[in-house]
C-alpha positions in Angstrom: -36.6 0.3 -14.7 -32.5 0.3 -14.8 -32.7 -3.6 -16.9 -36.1 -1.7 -19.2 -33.7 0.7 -19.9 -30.2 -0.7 -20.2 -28.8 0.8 -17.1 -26.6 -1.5 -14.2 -26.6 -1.2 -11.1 -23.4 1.2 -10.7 -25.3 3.4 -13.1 -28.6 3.6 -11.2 -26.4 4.0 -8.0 -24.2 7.1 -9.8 -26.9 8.3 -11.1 -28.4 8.7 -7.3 -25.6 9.6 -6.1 -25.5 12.8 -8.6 -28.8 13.5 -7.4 -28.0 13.6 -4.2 -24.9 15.9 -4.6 -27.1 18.4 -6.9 -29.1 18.6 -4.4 -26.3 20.6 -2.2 -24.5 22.2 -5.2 -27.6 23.8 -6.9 -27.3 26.0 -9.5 -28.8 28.8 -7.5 -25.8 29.0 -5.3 -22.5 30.2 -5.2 -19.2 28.1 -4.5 -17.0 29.3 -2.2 -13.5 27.7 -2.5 -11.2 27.2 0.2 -7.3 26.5 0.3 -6.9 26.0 3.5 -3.3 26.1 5.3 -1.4 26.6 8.4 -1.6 30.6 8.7 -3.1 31.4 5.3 -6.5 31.1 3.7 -7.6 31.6 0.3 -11.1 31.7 -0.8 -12.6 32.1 -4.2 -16.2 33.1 -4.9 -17.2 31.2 -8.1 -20.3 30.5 -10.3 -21.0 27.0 -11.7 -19.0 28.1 -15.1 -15.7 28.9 -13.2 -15.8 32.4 -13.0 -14.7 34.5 -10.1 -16.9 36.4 -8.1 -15.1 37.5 -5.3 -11.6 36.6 -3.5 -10.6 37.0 -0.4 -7.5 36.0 1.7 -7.1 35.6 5.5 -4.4 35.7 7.7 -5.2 33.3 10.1 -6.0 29.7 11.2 -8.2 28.0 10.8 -10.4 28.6 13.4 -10.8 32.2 12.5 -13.0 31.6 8.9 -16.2 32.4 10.5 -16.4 35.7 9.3 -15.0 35.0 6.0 -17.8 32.6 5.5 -19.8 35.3 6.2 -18.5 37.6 3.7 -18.8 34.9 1.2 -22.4 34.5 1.9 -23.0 38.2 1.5 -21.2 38.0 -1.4 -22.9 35.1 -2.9 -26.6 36.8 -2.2 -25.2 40.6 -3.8 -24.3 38.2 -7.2 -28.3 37.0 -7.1 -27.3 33.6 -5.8 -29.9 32.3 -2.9 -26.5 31.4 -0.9 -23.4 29.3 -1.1 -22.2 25.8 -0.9 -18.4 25.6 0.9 -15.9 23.6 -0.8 -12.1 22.2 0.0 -9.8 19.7 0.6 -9.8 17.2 3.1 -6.3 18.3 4.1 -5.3 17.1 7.5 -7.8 18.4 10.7 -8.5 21.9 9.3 -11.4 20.6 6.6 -13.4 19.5 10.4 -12.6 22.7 11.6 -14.1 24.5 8.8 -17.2 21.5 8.9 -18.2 22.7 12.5 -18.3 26.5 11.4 -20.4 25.8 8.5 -22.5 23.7 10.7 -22.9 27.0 12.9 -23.8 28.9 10.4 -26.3 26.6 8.7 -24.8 25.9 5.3 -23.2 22.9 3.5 -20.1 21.6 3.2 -18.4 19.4 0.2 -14.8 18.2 0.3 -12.5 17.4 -2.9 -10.4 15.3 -3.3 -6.2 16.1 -3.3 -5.3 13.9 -6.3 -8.3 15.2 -8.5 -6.9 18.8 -7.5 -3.1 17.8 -8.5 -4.7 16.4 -11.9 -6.8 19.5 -12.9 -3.4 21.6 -12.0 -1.7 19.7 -15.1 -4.7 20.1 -17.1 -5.5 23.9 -16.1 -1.9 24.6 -18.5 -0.1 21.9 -18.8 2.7 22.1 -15.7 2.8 21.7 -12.0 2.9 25.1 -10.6 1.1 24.9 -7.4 -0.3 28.4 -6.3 -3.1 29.0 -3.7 -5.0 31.4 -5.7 -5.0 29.0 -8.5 -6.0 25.6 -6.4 -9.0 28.0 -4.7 -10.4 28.3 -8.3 -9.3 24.7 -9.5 -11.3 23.3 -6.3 -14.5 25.6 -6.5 -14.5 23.8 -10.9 -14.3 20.6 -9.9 -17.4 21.7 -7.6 -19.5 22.8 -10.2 -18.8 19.4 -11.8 -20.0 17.5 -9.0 -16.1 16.0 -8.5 -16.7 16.0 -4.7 -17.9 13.8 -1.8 -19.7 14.6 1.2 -17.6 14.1 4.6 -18.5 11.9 7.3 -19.6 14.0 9.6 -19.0 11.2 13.2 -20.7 11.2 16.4 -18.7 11.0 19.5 -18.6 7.5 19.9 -17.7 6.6 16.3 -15.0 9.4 16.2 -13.4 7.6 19.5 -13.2 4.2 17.2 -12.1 6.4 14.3 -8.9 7.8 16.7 -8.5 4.3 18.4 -8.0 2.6 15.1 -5.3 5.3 14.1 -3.4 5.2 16.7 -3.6 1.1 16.4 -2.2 0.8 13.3 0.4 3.6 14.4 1.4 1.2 17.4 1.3 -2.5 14.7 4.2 0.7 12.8 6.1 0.8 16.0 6.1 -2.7 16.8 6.7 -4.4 13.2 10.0 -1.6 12.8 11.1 -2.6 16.6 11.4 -6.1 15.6 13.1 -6.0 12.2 15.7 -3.7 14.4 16.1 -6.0 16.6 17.2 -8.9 14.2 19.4 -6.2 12.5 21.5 -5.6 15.1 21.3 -9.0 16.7 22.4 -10.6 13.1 25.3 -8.1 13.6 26.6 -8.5 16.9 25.2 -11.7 18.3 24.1 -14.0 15.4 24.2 -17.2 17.2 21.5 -15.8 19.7 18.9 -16.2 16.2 19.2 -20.0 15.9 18.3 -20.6 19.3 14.8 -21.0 18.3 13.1 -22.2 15.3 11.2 -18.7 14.7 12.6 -16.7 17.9 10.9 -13.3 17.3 7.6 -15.1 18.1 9.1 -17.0 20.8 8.2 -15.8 24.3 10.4 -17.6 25.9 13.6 -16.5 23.5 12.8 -12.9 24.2 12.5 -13.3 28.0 15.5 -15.4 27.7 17.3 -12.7 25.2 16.0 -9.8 27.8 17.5 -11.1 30.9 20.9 -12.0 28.6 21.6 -8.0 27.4 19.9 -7.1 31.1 22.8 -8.2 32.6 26.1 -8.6 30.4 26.5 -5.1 29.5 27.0 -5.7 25.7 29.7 -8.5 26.5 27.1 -12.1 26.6 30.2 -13.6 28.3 30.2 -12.5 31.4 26.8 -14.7 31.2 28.6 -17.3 32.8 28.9 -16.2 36.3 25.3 -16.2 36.9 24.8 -19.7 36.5 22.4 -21.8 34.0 19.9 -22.6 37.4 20.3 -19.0 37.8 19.8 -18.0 34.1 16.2 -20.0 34.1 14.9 -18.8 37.0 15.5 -15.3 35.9 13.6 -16.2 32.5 10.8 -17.8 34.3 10.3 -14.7 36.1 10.2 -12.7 33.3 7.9 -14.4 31.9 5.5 -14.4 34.7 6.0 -10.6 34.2 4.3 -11.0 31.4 1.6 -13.2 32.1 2.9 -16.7 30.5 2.7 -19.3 32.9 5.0 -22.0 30.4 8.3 -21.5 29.1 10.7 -23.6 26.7 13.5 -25.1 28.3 15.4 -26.0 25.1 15.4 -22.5 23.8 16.5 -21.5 27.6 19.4 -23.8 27.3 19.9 -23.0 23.8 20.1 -19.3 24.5 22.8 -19.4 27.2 24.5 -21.9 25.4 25.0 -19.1 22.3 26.4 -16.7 25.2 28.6 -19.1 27.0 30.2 -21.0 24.0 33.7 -19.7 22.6 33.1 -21.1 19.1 29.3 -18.9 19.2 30.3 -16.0 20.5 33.3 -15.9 17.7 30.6 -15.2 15.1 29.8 -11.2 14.9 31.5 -8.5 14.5 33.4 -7.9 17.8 33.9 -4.1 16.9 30.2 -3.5 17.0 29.1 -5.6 19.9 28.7 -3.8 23.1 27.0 -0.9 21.2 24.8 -3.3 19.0 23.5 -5.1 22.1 23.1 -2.1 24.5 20.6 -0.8 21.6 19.2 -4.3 21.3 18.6 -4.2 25.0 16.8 -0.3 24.3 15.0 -1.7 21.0 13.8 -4.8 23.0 12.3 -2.8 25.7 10.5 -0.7 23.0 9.5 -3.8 21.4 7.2 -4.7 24.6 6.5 -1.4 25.6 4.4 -1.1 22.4 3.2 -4.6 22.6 1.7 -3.8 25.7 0.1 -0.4 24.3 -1.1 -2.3 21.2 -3.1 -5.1 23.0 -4.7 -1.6 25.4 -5.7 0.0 22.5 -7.4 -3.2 21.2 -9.1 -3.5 24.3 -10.5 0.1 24.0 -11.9 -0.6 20.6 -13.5 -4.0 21.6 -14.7 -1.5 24.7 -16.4 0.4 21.9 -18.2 -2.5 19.9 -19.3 -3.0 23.3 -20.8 0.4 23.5 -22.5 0.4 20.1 -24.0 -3.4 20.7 -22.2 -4.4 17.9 -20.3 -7.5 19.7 -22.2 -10.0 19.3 -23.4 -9.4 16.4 -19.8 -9.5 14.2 -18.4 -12.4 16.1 -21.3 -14.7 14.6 -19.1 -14.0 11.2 -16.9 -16.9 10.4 -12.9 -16.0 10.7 -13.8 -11.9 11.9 -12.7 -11.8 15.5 -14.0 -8.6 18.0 -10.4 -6.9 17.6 -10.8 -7.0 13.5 -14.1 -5.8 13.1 -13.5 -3.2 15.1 -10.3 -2.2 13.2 -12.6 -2.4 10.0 -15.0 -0.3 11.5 -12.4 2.1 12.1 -12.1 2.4 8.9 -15.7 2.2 7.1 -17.1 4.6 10.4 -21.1 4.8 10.7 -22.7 2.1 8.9 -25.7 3.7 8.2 -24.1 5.7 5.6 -23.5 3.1 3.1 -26.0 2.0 0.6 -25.6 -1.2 0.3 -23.3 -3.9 2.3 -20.7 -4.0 -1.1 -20.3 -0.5 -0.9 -19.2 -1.0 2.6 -16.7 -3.8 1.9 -15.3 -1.8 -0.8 -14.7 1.2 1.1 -13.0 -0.9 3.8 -10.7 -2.7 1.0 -12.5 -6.1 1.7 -13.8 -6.0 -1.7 -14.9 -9.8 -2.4 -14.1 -9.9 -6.6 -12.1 -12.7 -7.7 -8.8 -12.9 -8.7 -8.7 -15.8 -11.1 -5.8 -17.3 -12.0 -3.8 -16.7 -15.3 -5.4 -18.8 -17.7 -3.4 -22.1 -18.9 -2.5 -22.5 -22.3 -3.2 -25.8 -24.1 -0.3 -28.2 -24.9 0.8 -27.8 -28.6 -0.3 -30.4 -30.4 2.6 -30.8 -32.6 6.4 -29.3 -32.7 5.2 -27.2 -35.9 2.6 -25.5 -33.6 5.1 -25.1 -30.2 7.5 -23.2 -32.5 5.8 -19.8 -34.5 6.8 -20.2 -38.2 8.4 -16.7 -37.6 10.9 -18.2 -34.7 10.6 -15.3 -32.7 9.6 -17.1 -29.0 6.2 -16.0 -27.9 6.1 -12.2 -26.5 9.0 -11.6 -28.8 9.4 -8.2 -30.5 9.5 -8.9 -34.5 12.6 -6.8 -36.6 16.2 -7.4 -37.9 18.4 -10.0 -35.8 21.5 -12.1 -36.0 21.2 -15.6 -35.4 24.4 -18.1 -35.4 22.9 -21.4 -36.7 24.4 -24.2 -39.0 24.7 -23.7 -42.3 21.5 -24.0 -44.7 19.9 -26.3 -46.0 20.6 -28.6 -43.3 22.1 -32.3 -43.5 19.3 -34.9 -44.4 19.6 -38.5 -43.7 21.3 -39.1 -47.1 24.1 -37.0 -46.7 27.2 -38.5 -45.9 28.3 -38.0 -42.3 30.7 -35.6 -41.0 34.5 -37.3 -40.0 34.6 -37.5 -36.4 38.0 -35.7 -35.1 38.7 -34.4 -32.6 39.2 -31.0 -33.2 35.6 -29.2 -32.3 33.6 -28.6 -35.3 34.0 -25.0 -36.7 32.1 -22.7 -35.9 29.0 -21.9 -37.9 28.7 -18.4 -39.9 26.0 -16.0 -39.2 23.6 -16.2 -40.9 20.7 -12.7 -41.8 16.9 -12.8 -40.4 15.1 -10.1 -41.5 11.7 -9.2 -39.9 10.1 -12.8 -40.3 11.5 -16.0 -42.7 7.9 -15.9 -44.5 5.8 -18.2 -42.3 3.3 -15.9 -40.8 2.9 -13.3 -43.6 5.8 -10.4 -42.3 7.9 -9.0 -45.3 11.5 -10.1 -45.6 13.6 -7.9 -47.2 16.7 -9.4 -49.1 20.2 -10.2 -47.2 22.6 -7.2 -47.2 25.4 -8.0 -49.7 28.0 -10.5 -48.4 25.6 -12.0 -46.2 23.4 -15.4 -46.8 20.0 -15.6 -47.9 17.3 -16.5 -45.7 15.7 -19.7 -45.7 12.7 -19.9 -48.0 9.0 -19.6 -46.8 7.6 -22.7 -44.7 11.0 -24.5 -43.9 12.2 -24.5 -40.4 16.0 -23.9 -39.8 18.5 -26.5 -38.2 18.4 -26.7 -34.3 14.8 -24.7 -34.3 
């Protein structure tokens, strides 16, 4: 029917989807638009034209909208509506809150989006002005127009992947700004310590080694010394068994105390700034593993929850998608079952598969007259009045006698007047301003072009 008819699939899929959502928001109920906030509610009783029924504004959190939406049910049935349909913003946890009451009291529940609300505040008069009166009335239009979503209303399970994977990419946060802070202040105060190894933020080994060195020099890496290099790399090797490696690197061992034990290393940095900048190294470091060990637990409690749904085995028969990453992606997408189709799913997870083709090539010109546009403007180039210093016109042909050679540099060309184009691709050229040359005539091409 959608090919009879001329309609794609995103059509036939919209056009569903409007269904769907006039099935909630039916004309024979009222809207009943909520700004929610931290301590203040503001709710708007509105028809499908805009208009305002009833308002009503609540001291509270929250929590403490039940009876409101009962007011606003009455309200909607005194008006001749059959009931209402709750609308807001999904702005931070209150939008759930407000989800569970409706849920209690049997009716339904739309959300709209933020940016669609900023956008209709510069279209309601033309400014910014942010009010909560106003947004209650600019959220229960955008309503009647069918701008809103349904939420994703979670079970337990699936909100526990939902938290997990925030709190996940919180940690990847934490552990991506502990390690640019750490070559910050290392690059500071200790800059030799970074060519110990050949990529030494993802070296175990260098941070074990770099971990015992601030451990025990107390912002000074000279005092290194007195422990001993035997010393020194049995210290890193238990470190590293701390941490469960079983191998360590021996040249970046030796390369490490050799950038706190050498005169001509430890002369690079500023001095000033040393024992501070390494005593918060040492700090930053710890941080660094602290969330490194918190990130690979919260990985393991999402892999735990594939493992709950059943869902292991079945995403680690995809080629390149590993437990840990499909469960980060479903983290994101939540319940499968309420997508449509599999590319609505990649789309909402921001895995959608379109190409990005390359910037096509242009062909070679096939002559110099075609590399260079008859106006001599280079390609992109904005067309209008110019200076250009070229030789004098016409220039010298092959039967012109030749210039003396001196040695004194040639003089220097005068300037010559371009005006919007020199004829070649149709642009008007208005005559030279008094004093000043004429342009060349149509279809010739100047000296050095």
């Amino acid at each position: 029917m959608g090919k009879r008819n001329g309609l794609s699939r995103g059509d036939a899929r919209r056009n569903a989807r409007l269904i769907r959502m006039r099935g909630i928001v039916r004309h024979d109920r009222a809207i009943l638009a909520i700004d929610l906030a931290d301590t203040k509610q503001v709710l708007a009783l509105c028809d499908h034209d805009s208009r305002v029924l009833a308002r009503r504004t609540v001291r509270g959190r929250a929590w403490q909208l039940e009876e409101a939406l009962r007011w606003g049910r009455t309200a909607a049935v005194e008006h001749g509506f059959a009931g209402v349909v709750v609308g807001c913003e999904p702005t931070g946890h209150r939008w759930r809150i407000v989800a569970e009451l409706c849920d209690r009291l049997g009716v339904d529940l739309v959300c709209v989006q933020p940016l669609l609300v900023g956008r209709a505040r510069e279209q309601e008069d033309l400014t910014r002005d942010k009010s909560d009166p106003k947004d209650a009335v600019l959220i229960g239009r955008l309503v009647a127009g069918l701008r809103c979503y349904l939420p994703e209303r979670t079970d337990q399970v699936w909100a526990r992947l939902r938290q997990l994977g925030g709190r996940r990419v919180q940690l990847i946060i934490q552990v991506g700004a502990a390690r640019q802070q750490l070559r910050d202040l290392l690059e500071c105060a200790w800059p030799a310590v970074l060519e110990a190894a050949a990529e030494p933020l993802d070296s175990r080994t260098w941070r074990a080694a770099v971990q015992v060195a601030l451990a025990r020099t107390a912002g000074d890496p000279a005092t290194l010394s007195r422990l001993g290099e035997a010393r020194f790399a049995r210290a890193v090797t238990r470190e590293l068994a701390r941490w469960g490696a079983k191998r360590r690197c021996l040249r970046i061992v030796r390369a490490v105390w050799a950038a706190a034990t050498t005169p001509q290393a430890l002369a690079t940095g500023v001095g000033s700034q040393r024992p501070g900048a390494l005593e918060r190294a040492g700090l930053t470091l710890d941080d660094w593993h602290h969330a490194l060990g918190q990130l690979a637990e919260a990985e393991q409690r999402m892999t735990g929850v594939l493992d709950s749904l059943d869902l292991t085995s079945l995403v680690t028969t995809i080629p390149g998608l590993s437990a840990v990453g499909a469960a980060a992606i479903l983290a994101e997408t939540g319940e499968l079952a309420r997508f449509d189709s599999a590319r609505a799913l990649v789309k909402h997870a921001g895995l959608c598969p379109a190409p990005t083709s390359p910037a096509p090539l242009r062909a070679p010109p096939a002559s110099p007259d075609e590399a260079a546009p008859p106006c001599g403007w280079p390609p992109g180039g904005r067309p209008g009045a110019r200076w250009r210093t070229t030789p004098s016109w016409p220039p010298a042909t092959p039967t012109s006698p030749a210039a003396p050679t001196t040695s004194s540099p040639p003089p220097r060309p005068a300037p010559r007047w371009l005006g919007p184009c020199c004829g070649g691709c149709g642009w008007w050229s208005p005559p030279a301003p008094p004093g000043r040359p004429p342009s060349p005539p149509a279809g010739s091409t100047p000296a050095g072009r």
